[in-house]
C-alpha positions as CSV (number, residue, x, y, z in Angstrom):
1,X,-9.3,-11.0,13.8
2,X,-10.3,-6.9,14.0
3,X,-7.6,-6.6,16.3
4,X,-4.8,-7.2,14.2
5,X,-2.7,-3.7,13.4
6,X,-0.8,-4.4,10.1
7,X,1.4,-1.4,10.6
8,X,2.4,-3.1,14.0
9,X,3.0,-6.5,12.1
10,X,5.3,-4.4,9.7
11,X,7.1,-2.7,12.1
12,X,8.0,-6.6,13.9
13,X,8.6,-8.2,10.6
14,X,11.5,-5.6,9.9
15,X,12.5,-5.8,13.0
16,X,12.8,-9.6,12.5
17,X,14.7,-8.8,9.2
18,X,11.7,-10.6,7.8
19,X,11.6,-9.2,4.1
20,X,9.2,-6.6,2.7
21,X,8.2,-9.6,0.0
22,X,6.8,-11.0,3.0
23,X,3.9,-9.5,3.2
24,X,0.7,-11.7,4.1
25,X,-1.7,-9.2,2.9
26,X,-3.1,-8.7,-0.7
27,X,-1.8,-6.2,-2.4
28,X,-3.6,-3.5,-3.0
29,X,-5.6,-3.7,0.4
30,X,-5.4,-1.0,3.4
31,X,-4.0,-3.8,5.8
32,X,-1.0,-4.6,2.8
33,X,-0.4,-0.7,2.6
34,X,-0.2,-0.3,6.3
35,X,2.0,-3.2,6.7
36,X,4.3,-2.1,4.4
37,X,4.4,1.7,6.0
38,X,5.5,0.0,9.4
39,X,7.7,-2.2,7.6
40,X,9.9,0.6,6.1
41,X,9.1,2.7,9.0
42,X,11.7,0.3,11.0
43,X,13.5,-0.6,7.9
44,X,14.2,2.5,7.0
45,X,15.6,3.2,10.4
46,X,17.8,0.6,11.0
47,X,19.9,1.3,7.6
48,X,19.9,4.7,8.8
49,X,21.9,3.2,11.6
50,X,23.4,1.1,10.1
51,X,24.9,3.9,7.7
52,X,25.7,6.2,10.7
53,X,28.0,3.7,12.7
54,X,29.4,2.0,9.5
């Protein structure tokens, strides 16, 4: 599956409130580094938010 974009997955996955731990890709690899950039990417936002309006 080359086109898969882990960063993309990330982002969704946080979006989803799917956990970091969640991550389906080894870690160590590019693919689980990348997922876990879009991951807090969104994360990261949303508490920002979250933090603003609360």
């Amino acid at each position: 599956m080359a086109d898969r974009d882990p960063f993309a997955e990330g982002e969704r996955a946080a979006r989803e409130n799917i956990p970091a731990e969640a991550n389906p890709y080894s870690d160590g690899s590019d693919e689980h580094a990348l997922w876990s950039a879009g991951h807090e990417k969104i994360a990261g936002a949303m508490e920002a938010r979250e933090s603003e309006g609360g």
